[in-house]
KOLGU-4560 file (N, C-alpha, C; in nm, 3 decimals, padded with zeros to 5 digits):
<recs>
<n_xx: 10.153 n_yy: 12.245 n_zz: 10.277 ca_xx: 10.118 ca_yy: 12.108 ca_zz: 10.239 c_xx: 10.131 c_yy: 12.096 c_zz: 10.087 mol: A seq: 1 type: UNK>
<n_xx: 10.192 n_yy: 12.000 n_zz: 10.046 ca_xx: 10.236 ca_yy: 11.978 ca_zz: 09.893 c_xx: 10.106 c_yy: 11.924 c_zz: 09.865 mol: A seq: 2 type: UNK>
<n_xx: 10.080 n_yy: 11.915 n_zz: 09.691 ca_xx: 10.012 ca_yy: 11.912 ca_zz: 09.623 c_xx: 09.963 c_yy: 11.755 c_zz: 09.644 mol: A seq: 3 type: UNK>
<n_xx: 10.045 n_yy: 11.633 n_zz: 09.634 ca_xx: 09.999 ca_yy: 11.513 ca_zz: 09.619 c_xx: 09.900 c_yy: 11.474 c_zz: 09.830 mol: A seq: 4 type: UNK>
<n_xx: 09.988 n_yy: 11.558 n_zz: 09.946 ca_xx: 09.932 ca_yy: 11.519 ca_zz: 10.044 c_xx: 09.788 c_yy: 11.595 c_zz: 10.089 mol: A seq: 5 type: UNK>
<n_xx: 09.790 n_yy: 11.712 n_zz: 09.963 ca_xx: 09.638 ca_yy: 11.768 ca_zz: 09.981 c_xx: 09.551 c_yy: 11.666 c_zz: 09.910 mol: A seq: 6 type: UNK>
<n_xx: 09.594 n_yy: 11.620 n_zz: 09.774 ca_xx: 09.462 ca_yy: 11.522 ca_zz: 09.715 c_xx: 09.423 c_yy: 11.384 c_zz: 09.785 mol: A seq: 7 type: UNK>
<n_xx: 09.571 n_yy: 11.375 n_zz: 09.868 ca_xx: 09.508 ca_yy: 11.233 ca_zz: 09.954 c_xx: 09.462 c_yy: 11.244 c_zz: 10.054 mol: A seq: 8 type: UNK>
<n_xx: 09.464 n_yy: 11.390 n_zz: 10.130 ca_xx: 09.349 ca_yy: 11.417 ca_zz: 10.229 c_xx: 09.234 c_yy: 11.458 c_zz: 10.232 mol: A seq: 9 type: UNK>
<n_xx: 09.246 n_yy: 11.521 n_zz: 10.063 ca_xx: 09.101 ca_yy: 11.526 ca_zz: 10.006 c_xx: 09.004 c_yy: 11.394 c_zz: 09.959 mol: A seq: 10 type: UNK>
<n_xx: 09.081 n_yy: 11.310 n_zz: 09.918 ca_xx: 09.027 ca_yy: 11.141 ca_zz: 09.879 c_xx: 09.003 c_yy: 11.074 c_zz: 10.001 mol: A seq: 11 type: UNK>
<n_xx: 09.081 n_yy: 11.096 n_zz: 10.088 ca_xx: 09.049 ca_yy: 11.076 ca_zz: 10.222 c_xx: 08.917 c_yy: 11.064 c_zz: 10.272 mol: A seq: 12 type: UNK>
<n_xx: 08.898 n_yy: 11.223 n_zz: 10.296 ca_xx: 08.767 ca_yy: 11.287 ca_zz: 10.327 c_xx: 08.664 c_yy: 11.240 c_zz: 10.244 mol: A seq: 13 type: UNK>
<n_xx: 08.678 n_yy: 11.239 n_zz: 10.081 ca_xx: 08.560 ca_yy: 11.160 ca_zz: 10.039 c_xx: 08.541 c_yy: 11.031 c_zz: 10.027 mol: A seq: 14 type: UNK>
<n_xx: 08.636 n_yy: 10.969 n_zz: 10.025 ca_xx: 08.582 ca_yy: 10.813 ca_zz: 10.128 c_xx: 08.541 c_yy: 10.781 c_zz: 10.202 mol: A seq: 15 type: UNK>
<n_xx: 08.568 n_yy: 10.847 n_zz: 10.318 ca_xx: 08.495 ca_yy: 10.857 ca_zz: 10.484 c_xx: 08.311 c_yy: 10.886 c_zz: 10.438 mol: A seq: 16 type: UNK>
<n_xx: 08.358 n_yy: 11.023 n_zz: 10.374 ca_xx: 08.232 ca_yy: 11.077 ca_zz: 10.302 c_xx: 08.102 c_yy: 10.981 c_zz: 10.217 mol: A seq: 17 type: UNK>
<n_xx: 08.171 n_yy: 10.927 n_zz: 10.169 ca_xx: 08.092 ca_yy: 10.776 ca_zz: 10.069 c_xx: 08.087 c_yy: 10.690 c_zz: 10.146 mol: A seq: 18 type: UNK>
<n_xx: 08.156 n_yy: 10.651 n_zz: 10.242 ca_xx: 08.123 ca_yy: 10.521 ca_zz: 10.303 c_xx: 08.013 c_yy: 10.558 c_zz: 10.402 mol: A seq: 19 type: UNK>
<n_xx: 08.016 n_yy: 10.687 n_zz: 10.548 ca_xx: 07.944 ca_yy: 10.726 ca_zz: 10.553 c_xx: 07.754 c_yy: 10.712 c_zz: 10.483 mol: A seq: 20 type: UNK>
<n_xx: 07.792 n_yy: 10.779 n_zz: 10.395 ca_xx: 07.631 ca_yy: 10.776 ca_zz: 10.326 c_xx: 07.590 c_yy: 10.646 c_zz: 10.250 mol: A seq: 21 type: UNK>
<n_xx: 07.697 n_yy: 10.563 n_zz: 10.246 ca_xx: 07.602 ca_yy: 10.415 ca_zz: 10.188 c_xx: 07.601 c_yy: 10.335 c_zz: 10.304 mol: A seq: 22 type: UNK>
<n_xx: 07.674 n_yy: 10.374 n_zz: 10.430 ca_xx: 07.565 ca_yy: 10.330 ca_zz: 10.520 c_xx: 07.427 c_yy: 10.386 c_zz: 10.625 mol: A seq: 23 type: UNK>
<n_xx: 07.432 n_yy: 10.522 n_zz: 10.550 ca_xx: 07.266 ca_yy: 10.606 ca_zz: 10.650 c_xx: 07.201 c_yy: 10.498 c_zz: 10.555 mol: A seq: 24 type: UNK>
<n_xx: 07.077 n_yy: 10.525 n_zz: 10.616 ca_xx: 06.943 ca_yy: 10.431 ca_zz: 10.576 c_xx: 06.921 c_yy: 10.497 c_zz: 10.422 mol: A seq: 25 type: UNK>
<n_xx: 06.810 n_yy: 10.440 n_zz: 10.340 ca_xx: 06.817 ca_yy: 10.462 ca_zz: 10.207 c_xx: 06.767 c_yy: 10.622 c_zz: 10.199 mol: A seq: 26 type: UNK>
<n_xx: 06.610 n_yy: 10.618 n_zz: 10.327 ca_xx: 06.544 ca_yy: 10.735 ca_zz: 10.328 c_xx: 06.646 c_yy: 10.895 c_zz: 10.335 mol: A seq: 27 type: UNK>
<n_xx: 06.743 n_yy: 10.890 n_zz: 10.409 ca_xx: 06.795 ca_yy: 10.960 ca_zz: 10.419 c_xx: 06.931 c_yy: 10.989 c_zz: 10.288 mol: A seq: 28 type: UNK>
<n_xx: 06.932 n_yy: 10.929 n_zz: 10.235 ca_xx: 07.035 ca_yy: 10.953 ca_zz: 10.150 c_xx: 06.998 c_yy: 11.016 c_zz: 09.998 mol: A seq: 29 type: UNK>
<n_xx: 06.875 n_yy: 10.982 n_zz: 09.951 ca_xx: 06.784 ca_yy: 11.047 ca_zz: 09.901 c_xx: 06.783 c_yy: 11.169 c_zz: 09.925 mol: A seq: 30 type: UNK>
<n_xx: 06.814 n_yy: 11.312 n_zz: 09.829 ca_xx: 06.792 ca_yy: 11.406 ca_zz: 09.843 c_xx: 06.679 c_yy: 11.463 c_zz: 09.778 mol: A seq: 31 type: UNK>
<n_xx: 06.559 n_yy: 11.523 n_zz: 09.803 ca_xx: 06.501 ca_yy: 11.588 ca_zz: 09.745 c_xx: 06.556 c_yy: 11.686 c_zz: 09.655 mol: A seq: 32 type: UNK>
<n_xx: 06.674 n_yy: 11.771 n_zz: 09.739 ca_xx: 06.699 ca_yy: 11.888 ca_zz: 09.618 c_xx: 06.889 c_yy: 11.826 c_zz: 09.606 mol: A seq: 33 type: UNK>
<n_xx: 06.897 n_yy: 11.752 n_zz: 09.512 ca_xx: 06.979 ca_yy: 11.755 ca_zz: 09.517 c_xx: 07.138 c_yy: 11.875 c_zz: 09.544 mol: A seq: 34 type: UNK>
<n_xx: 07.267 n_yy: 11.846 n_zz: 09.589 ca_xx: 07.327 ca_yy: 11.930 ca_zz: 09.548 c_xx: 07.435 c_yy: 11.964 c_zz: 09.505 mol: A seq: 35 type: UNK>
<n_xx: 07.421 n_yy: 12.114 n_zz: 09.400 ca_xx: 07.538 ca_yy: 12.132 ca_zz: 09.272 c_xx: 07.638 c_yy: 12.185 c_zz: 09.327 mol: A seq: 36 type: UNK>
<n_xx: 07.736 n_yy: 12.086 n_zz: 09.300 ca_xx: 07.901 ca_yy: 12.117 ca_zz: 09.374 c_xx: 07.994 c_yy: 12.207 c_zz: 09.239 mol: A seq: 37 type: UNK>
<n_xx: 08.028 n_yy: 12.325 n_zz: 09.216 ca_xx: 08.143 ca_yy: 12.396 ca_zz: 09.144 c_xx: 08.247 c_yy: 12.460 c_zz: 09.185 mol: A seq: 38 type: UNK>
<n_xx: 08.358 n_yy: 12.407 n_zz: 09.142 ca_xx: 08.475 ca_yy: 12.435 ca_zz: 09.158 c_xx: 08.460 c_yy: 12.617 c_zz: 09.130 mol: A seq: 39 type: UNK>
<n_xx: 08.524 n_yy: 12.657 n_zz: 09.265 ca_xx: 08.550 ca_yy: 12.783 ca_zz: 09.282 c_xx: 08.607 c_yy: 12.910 c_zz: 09.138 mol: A seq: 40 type: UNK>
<n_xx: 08.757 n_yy: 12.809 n_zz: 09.168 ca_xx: 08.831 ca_yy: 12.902 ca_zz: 09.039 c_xx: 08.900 c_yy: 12.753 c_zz: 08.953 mol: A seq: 41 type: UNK>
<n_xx: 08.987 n_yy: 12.838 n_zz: 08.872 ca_xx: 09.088 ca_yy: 12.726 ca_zz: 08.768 c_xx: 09.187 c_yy: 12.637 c_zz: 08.869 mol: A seq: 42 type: UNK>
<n_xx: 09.237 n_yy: 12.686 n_zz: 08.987 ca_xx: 09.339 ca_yy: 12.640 ca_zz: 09.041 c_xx: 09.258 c_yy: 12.525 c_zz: 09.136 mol: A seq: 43 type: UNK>
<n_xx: 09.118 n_yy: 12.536 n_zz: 09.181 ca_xx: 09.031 ca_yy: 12.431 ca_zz: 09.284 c_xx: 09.023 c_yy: 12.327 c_zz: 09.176 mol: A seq: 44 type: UNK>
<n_xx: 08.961 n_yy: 12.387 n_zz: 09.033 ca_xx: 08.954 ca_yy: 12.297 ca_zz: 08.938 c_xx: 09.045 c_yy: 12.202 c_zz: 08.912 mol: A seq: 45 type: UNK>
<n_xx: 09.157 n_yy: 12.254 n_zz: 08.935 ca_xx: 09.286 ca_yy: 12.146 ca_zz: 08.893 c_xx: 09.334 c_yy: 12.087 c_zz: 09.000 mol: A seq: 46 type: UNK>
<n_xx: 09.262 n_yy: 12.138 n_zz: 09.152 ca_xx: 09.308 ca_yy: 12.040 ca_zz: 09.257 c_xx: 09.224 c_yy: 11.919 c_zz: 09.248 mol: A seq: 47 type: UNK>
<n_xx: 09.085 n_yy: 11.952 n_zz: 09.219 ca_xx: 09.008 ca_yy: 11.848 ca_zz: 09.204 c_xx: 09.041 c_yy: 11.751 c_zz: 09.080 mol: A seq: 48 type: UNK>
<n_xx: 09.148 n_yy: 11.767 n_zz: 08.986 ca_xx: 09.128 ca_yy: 11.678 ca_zz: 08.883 c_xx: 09.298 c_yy: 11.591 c_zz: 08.930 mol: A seq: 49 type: UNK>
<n_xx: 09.349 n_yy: 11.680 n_zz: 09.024 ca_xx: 09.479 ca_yy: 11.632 ca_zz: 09.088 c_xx: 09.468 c_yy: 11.493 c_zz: 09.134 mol: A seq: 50 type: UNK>
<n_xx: 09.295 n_yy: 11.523 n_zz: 09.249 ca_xx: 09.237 ca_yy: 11.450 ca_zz: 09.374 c_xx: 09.207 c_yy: 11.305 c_zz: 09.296 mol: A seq: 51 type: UNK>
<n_xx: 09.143 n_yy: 11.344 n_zz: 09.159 ca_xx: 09.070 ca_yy: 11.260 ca_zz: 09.107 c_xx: 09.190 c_yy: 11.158 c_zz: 09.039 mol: A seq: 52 type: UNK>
<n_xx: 09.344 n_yy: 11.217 n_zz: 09.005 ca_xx: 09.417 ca_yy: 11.149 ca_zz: 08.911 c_xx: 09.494 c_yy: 11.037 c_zz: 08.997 mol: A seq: 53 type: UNK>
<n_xx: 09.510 n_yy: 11.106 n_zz: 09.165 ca_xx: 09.555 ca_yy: 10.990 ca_zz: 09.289 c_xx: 09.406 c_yy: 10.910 c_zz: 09.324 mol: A seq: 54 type: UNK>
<n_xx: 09.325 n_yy: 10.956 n_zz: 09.290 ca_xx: 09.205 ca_yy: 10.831 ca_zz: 09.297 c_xx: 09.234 c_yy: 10.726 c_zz: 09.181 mol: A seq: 55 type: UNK>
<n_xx: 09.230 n_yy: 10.745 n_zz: 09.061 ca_xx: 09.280 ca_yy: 10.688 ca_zz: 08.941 c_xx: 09.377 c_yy: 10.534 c_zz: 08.988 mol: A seq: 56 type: UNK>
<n_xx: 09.489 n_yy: 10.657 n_zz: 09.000 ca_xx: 09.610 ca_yy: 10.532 ca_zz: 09.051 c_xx: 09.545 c_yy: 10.413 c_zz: 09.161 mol: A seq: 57 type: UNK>
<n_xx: 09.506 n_yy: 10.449 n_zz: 09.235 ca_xx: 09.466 ca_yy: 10.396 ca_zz: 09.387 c_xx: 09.363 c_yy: 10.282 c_zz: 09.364 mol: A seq: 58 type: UNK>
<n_xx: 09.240 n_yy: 10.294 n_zz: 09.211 ca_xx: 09.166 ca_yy: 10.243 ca_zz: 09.172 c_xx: 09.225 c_yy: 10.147 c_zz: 09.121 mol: A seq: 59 type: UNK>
<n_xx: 09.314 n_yy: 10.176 n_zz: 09.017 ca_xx: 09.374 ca_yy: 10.075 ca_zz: 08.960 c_xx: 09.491 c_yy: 09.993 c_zz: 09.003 mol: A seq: 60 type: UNK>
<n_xx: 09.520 n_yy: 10.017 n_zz: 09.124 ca_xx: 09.604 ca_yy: 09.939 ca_zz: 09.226 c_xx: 09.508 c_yy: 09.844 c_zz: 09.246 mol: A seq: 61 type: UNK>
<n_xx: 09.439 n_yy: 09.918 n_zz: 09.296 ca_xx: 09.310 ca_yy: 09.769 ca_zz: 09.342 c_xx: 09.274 c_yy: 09.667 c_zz: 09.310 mol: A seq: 62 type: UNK>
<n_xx: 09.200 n_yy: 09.763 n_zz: 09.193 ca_xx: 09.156 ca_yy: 09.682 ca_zz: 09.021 c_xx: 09.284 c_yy: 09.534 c_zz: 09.004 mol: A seq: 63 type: UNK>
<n_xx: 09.382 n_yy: 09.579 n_zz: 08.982 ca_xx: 09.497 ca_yy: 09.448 ca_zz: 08.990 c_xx: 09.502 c_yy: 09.404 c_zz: 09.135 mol: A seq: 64 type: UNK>
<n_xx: 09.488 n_yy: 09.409 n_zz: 09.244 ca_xx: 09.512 ca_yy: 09.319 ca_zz: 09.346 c_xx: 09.349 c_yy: 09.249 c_zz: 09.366 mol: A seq: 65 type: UNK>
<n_xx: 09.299 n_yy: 09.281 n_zz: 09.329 ca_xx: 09.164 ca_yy: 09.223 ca_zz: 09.326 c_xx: 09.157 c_yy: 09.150 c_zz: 09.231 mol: A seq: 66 type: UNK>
<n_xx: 09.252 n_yy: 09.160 n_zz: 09.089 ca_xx: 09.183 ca_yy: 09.077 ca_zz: 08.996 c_xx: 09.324 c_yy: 08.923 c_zz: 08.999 mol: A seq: 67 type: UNK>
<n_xx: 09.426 n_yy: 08.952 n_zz: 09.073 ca_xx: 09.477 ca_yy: 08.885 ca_zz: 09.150 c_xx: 09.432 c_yy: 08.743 c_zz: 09.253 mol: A seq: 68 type: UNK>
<n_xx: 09.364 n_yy: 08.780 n_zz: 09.285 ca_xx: 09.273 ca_yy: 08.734 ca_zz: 09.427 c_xx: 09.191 c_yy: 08.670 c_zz: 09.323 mol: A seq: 69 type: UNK>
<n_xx: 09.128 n_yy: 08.735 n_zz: 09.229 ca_xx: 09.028 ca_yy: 08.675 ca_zz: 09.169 c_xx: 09.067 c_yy: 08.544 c_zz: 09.081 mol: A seq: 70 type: UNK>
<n_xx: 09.187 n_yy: 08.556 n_zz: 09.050 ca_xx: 09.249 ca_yy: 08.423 ca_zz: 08.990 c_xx: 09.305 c_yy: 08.333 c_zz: 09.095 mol: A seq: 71 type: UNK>
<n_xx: 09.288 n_yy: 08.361 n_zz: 09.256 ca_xx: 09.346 ca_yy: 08.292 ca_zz: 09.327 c_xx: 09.195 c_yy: 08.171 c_zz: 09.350 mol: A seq: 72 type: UNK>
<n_xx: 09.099 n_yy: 08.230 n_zz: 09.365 ca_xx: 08.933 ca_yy: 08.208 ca_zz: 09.450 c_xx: 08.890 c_yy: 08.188 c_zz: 09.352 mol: A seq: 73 type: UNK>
<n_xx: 08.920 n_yy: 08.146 n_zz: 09.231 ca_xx: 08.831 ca_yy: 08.143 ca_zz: 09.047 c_xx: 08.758 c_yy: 07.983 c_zz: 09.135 mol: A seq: 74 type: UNK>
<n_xx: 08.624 n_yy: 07.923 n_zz: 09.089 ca_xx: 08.553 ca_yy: 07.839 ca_zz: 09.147 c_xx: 08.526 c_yy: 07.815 c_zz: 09.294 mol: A seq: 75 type: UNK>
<n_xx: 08.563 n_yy: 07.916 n_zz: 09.370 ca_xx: 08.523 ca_yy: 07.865 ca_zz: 09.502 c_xx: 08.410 c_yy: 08.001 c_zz: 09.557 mol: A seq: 76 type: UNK>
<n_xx: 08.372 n_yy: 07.992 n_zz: 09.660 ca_xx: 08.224 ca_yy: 08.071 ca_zz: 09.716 c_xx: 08.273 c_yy: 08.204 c_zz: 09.723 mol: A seq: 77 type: UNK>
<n_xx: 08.428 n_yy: 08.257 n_zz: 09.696 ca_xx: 08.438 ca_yy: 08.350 ca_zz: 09.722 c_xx: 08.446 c_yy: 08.466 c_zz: 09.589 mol: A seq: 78 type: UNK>
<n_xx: 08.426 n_yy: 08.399 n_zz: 09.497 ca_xx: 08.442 ca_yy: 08.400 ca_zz: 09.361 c_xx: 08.316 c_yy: 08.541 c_zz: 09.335 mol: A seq: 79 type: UNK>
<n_xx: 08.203 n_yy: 08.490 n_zz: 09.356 ca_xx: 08.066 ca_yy: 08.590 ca_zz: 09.318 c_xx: 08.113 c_yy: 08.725 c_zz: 09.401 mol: A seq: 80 type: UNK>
<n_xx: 08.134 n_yy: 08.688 n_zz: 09.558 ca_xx: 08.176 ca_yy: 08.811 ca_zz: 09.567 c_xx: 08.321 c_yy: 08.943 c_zz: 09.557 mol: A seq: 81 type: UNK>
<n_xx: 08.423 n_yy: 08.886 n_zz: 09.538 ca_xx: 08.471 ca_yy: 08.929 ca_zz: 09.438 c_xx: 08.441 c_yy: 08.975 c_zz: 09.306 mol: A seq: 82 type: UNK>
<n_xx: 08.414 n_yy: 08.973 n_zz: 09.236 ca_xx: 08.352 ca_yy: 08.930 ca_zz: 09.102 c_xx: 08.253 c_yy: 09.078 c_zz: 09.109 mol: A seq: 83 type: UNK>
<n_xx: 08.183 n_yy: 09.125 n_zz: 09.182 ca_xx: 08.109 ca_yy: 09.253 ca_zz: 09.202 c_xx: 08.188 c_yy: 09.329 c_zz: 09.286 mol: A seq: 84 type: UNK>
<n_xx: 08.257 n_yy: 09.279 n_zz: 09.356 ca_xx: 08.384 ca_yy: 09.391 ca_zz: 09.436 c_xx: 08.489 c_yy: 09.475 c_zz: 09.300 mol: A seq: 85 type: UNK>
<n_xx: 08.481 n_yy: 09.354 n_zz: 09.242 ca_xx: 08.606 ca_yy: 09.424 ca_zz: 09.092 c_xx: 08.501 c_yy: 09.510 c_zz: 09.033 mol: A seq: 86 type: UNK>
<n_xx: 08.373 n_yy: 09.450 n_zz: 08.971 ca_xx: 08.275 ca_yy: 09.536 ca_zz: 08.889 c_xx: 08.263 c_yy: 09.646 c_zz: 08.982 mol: A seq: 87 type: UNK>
<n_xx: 08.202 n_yy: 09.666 n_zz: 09.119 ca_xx: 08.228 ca_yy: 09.823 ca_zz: 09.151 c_xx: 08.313 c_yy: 09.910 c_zz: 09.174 mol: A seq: 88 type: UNK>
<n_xx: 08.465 n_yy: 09.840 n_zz: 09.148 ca_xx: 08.590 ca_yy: 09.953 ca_zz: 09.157 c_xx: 08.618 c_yy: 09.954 c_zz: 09.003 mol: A seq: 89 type: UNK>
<n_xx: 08.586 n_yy: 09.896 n_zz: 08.903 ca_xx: 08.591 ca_yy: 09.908 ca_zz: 08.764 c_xx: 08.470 c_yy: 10.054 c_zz: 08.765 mol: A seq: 90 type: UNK>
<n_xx: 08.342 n_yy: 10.056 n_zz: 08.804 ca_xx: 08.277 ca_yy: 10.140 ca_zz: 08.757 c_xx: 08.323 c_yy: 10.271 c_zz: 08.807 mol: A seq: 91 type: UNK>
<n_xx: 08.356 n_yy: 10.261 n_zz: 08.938 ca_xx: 08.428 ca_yy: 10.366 ca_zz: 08.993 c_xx: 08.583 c_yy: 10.439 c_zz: 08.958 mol: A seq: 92 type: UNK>
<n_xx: 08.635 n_yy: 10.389 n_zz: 08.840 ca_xx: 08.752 ca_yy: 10.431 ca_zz: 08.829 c_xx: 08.716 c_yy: 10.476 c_zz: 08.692 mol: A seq: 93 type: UNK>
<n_xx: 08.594 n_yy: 10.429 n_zz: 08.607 ca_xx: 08.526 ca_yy: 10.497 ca_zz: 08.483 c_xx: 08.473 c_yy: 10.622 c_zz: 08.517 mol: A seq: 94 type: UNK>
<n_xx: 08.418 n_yy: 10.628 n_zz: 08.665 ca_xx: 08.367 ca_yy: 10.750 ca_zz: 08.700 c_xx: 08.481 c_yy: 10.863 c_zz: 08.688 mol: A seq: 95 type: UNK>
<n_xx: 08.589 n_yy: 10.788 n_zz: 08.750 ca_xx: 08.727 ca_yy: 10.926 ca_zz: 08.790 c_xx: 08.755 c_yy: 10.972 c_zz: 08.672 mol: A seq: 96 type: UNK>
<n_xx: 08.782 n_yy: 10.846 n_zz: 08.570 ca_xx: 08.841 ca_yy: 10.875 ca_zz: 08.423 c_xx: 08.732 c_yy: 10.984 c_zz: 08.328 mol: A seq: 97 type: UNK>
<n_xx: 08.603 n_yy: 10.988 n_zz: 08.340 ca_xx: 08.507 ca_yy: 11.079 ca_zz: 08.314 c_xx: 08.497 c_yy: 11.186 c_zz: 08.344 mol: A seq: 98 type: UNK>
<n_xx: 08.568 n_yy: 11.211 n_zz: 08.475 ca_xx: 08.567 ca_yy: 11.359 ca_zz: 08.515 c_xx: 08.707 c_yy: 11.439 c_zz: 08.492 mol: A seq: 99 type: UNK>
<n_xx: 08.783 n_yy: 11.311 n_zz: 08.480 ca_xx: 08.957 ca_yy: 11.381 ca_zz: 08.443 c_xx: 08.915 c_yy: 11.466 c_zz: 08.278 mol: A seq: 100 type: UNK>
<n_xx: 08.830 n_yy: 11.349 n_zz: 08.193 ca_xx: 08.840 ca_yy: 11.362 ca_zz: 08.078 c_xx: 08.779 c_yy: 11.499 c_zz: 08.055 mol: A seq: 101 type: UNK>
<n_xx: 08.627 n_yy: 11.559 n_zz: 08.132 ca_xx: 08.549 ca_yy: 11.676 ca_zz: 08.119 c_xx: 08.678 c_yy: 11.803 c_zz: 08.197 mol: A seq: 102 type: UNK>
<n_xx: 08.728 n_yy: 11.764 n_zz: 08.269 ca_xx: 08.811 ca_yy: 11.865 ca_zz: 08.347 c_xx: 08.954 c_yy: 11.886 c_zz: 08.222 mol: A seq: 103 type: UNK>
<n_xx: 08.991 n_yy: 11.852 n_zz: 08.159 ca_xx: 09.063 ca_yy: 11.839 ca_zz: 08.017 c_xx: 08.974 c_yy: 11.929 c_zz: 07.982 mol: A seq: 104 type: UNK>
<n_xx: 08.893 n_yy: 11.901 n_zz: 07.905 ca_xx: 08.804 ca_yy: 11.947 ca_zz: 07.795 c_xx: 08.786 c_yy: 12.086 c_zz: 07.787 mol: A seq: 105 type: UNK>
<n_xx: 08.695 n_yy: 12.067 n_zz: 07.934 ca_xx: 08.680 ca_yy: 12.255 ca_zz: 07.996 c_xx: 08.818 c_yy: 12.325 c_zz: 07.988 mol: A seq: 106 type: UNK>
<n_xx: 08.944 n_yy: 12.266 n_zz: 08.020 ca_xx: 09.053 ca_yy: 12.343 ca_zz: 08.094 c_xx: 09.097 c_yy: 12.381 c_zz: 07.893 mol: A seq: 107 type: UNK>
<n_xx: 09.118 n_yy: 12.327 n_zz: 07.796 ca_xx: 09.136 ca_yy: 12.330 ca_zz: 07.709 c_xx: 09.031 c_yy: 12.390 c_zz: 07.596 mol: A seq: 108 type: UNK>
<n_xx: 08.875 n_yy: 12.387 n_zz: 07.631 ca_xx: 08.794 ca_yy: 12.435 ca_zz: 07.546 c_xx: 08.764 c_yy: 12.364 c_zz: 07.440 mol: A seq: 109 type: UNK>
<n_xx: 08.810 n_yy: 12.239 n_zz: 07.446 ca_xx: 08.803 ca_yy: 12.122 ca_zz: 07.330 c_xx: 08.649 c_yy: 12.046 c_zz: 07.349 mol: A seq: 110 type: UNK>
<n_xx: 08.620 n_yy: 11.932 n_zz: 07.249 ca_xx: 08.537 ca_yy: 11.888 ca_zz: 07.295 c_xx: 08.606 c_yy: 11.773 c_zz: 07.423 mol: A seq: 111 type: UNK>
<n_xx: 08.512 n_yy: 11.674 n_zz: 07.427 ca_xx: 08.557 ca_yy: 11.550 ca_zz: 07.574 c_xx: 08.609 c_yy: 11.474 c_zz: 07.517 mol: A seq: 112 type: UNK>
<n_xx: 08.750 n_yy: 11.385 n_zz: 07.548 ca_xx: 08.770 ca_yy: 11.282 ca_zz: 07.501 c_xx: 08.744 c_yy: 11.169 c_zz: 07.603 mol: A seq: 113 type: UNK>
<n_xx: 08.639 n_yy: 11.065 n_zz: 07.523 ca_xx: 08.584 ca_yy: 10.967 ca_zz: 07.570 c_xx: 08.657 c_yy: 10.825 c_zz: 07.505 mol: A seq: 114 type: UNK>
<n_xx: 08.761 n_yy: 10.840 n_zz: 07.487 ca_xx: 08.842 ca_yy: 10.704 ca_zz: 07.387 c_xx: 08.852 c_yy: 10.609 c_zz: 07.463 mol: A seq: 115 type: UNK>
<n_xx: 08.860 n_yy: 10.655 n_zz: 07.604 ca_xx: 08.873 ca_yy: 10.527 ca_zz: 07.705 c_xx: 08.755 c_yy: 10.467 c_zz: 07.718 mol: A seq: 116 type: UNK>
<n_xx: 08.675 n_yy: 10.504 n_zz: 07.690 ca_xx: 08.473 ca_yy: 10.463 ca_zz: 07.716 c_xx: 08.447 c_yy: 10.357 c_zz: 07.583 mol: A seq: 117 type: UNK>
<n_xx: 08.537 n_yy: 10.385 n_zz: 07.462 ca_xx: 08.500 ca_yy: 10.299 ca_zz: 07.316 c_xx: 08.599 c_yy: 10.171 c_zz: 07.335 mol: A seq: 118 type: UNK>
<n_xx: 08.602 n_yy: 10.097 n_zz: 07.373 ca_xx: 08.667 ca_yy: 09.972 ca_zz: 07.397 c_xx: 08.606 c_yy: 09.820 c_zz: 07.364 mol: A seq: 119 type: UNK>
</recs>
């Protein structure tokens, strides 16, 4: 299995995975102990920042067909919700870009570059 059809069956899986748990009830999703996920070796490390760079794209596909839509529905009822559909795939694609940026950092020994965060 090539490299790009492992990260989209890995993005896969954690979509199922996320959608899943924001719909169990609240009680259950709540972890007491939370838990710490680490990449095995250098090469898991870089599948995961692979996984995260086809999440990226996929986000920002969205991000534009949503903000699309959003100039189609600008004043009508469908507007508000849109409007938080874009704000949570905007926050979610800050998330990916945050972990590409620490997975850099570590892989290089540099500090983080956060340039995309100063806007």
């Amino acid at each position: 299995m090539n490299s790009t059809k492992r990260a989209t069956s890995t993005l896969t899986t954690l979509i199922s995975t996320s959608l899943l748990l924001s719909l169990a009830p609240s009680h259950l999703r709540a972890a007491e102990n939370p838990i710490e996920i680490r990449a095995v070796s250098a090469t898991h490390e870089q599948h995961e920042r692979d996984v995260d760079a086809v999440a990226m794209a996929s986000q920002e596909q969205a991000i534009s067909k949503l903000s699309s839509l959003l100039a189609k529905y600008r004043k009508t009822s469908q507007e508000p919700i849109l409007l938080a559909k874009l704000a949570e795939l905007q926050q979610q694609n800050a998330s990916i870009l945050f972990r590409i940026a620490h997975g850099a950092a570590h892989r290089g020994k540099k500090a983080i570059d956060l340039s995309h965060f100063k806007k």
